[in-house]
C-alpha positions, -999 to +999 in steps of 0.1 A: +838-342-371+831-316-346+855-308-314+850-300-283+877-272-273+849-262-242+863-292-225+885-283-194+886-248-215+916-226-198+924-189-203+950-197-217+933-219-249+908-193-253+937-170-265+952-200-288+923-205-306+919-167-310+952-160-326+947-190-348+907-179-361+930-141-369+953-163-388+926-179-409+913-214-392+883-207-374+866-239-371+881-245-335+869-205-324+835-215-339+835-249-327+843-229-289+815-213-294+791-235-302+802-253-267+802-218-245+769-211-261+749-250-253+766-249-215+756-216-204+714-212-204+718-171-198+739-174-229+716-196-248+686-174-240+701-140-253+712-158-286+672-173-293+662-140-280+678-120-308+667-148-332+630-145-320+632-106-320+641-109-360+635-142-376+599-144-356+583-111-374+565-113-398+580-108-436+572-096-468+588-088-499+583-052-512+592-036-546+622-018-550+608+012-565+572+025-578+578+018-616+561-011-634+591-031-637+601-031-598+562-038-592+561-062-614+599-083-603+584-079-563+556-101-572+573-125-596+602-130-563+571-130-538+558-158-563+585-179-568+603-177-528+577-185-502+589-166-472+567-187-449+588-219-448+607-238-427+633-236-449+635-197-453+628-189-419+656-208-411+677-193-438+672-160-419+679-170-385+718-186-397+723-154-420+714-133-381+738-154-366+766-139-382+765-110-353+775-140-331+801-157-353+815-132-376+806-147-409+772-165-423+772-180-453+740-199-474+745-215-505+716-208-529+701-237-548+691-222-580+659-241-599+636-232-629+603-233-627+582-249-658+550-226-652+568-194-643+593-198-669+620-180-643+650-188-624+648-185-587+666-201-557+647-234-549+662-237-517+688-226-494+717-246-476+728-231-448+768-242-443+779-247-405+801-217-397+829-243-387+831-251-425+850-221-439+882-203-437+893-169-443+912-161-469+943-128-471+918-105-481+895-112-453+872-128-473+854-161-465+859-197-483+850-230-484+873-258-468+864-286-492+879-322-489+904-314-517+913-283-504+915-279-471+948-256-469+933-226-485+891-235-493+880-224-525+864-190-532+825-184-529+807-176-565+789-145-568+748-150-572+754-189-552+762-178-519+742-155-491+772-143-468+767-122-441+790-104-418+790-092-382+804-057-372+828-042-393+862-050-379+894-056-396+894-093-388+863-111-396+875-139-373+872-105-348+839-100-360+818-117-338+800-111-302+809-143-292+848-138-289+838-110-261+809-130-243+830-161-244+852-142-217+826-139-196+810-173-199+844-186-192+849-164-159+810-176-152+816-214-155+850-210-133+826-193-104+801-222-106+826-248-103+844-228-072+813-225-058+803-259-062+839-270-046+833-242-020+794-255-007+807-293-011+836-285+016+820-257+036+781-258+027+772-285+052+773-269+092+799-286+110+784-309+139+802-306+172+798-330+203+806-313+235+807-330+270+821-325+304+850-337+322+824-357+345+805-373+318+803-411+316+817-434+292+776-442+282+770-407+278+801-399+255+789-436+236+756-415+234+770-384+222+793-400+192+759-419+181+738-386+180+769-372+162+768-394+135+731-396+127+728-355+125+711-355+090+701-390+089+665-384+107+682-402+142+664-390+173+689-394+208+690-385+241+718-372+261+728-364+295+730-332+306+766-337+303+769-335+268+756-311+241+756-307+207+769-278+188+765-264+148+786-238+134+775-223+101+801-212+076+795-177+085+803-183+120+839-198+115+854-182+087+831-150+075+803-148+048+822-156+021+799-172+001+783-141-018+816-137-041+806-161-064+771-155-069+785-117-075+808-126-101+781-147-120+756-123-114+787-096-132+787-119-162+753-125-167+754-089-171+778-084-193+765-107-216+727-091-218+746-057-226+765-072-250+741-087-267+710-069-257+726-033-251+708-037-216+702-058-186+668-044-170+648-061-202+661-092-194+662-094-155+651-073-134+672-089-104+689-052-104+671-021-093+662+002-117+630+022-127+605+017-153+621+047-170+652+027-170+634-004-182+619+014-212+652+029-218+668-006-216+641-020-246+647+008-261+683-003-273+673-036-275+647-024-302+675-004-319+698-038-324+665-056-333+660-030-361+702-027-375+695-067-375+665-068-399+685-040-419+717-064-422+700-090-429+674-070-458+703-054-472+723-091-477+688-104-493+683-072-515+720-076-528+728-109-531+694-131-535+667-103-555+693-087-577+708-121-591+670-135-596+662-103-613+694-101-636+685-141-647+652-130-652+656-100-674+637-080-650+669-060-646+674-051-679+640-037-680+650-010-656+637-029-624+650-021-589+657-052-570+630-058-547+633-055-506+628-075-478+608-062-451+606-076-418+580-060-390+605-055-362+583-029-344+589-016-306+573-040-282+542-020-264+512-035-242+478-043-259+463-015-243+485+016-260+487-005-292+446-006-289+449+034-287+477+042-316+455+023-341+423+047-327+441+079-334+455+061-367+422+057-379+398+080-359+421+114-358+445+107-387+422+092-413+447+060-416+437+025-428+440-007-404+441-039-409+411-055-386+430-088-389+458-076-373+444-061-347+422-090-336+453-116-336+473-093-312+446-087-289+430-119-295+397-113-300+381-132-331+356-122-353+318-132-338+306-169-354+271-157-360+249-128-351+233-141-327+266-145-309+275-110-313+282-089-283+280-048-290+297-022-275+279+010-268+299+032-280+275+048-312+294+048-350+288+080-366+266+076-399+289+071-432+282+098-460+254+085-482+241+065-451+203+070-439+202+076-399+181+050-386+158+070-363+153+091-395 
């Protein structure tokens, strides 16, 4: 059963649950993280961001190298895994999520296949990071029901693990111990700020009247007191006045420290995880220079991502399936996964680089491709064709038409 360690979290816990993940037991540091990450929406939105910038490109699986065996174990894997599944999309996304956690692990389900006469994995389980411990050679195991002291170790060719940075820990490993900080020091503001604007947020209501006022007119003034907010109307003698102070007038505007310290954290968190801030708000100032600087690095994490994540697949999913399959011992290269991460540009300069691909440079383009990202589909008849006037230059072996 999950925990809940998020609950009335305090500095110090953070730092218990930290020394024990380095000693091993990280369920409770991933089990924190799962709570920091569903309270705080900033939080939330970087993590499916990074998912999305991966695990939503497009994929294919490419041979390893240009002899006939790597050609030929490529399409065999491209046969027997279909990358456009639920179940393998979602197989990326938890192996990605190790640059959050630390560790990712998938246990392959390996199945043969009657018409293709091959082993290849059926299907993939992904295991909740909470699961596992890590063992004295920083390596990552199973906690099972009958062994739940040490786990058991993870067999070569059945489990997909991935790791975050490289870091002497793997408990260390992950982004989340550094934006957890800062999510923490972000849900402490909120809840000061919210104690501050339920004390001090409302204007305090202030009935004045003179010594000479009557006894009606004070009756009068106490009334009107009492129904400020409440849609009361009163009238008062000229006696008698009513007064509101906002916070700024008694005690300073002190209300902008919060809002600065969340704003800090947010902040943190989007360079963290994005290596910028500019392409995820743009509450800051900052040029478009900046901003293309800013997606930029995001681009640059997007690709090391898709690397990590190719480089697991390559190792630890096409190598076993081509070893079980012989294709190894036929001198074939382990095939690759490839995943279009590509720098985000407007439709307009896209439009232009294929033009010079294909007018200047002489390159091929996919027509399919193009009309899905502008979103322009091919005409349904020819009488519902609408023609630029831009004139095509005569292929070799064509007849001009005026000719």
């Amino acid at each position: 059963m999950q925990s809940h360690p998020g609950y009335g979290l305090t500095t110090k816990r953070i730092w218990q649950i930290y020394r024990n993940a380095e000693a091993g037991w990280i369920q409770s540091q991933c089990d924190l993280f799962d709570d920091i990450k569903e309270s705080d929406g900033h939080l939330q939105s970087l993590f499916n961001g990074r998912m999305d910038a991966v695990a939503g490109k497009e994929m294919v699986i490419q041979a390893g190298g240009t002899d006939t065996a790597s050609q030929a174990a490529a399409i065999a894997l491209a046969e027997d895994i279909d990358i456009d599944t639920e179940n393998f999309v979602e197989f990326i996304e938890h192996q990605l999520s190790s640059e959050f956690y630390g560790p990712a692990a998938s246990e392959m389900l390996w199945e043969f296949g009657e018409r293709s006469s091959r082993w290849f994995p059926g299907r993939f389980i992904n295991v909740p990071h909470r699961r596992f411990c890590i063992g004295e050679g920083n390596e990552l195991r199973l906690v099972t029901e009958h062994e739940r002291a040490r786990g058991i170790a993870l067999l070569p060719a059945k489990w997909v693990v991935s790791r975050g940075r490289q870091s002497a820990n793997l408990a260390r490993a992950g982004a989340l111990r550094t934006a957890t900080w800062w999510a923490h020091f972000k849900r402490m503001s909120v809840r000061d700020w919210v104690i501050f604007a339920a004390k001090f947020g409302i204007p305090h209501v202030t009935g004045v009247y003179e010594e000479r006022a009557s006894d009606k007119a004070k009756e009068a003034l106490t009334t009107a007191v009492k129904d400020i907010g409440e849609g009361g109307q009163a009238i008062l003698a000229e006696t008698t006045r009513i007064l509101l102070s906002e916070l700024s007038q008694r005690s300073g505007d002190t209300s902008s420290v919060h809002p600065a310290i969340i704003a800090m954290s947010n902040g943190e968190m989007s360079k963290l995880i994005n290596g910028a801030t500019l392409n995820v708000e743009g509450a800051g100032a900052g040029s478009y220079a900046q901003a293309s600087v800013h997606q930029g690095r995001s681009h640059v994490k997007d690709v090391a991502a898709s690397m990590r994540i190719s480089r697991a697949f390559r190792s630890q999913v096409a190598k076993p399936y081509c070893k079980f399959n012989g294709f190894l011992a036929a001198g074939a290269k382990p095939p690759k996964l490839k995943i279009q991460v590509v720098q985000e540009l407007d439709l307009k300069t896209r439009l232009a680089l294929a033009s010079v691909l294909a007018n200047e440079l002489g390159g091929e383009i996919d027509e399919t491709q193009i009309r899905d990202e502008l979103g322009l589909r091919k005409p349904v008849d020819e009488g519902n064709t609408l023609r630029g006037t831009k004139k095509t230059t005569p292929q070799e072996g064509e007849q001009d038409v005026k000719e």
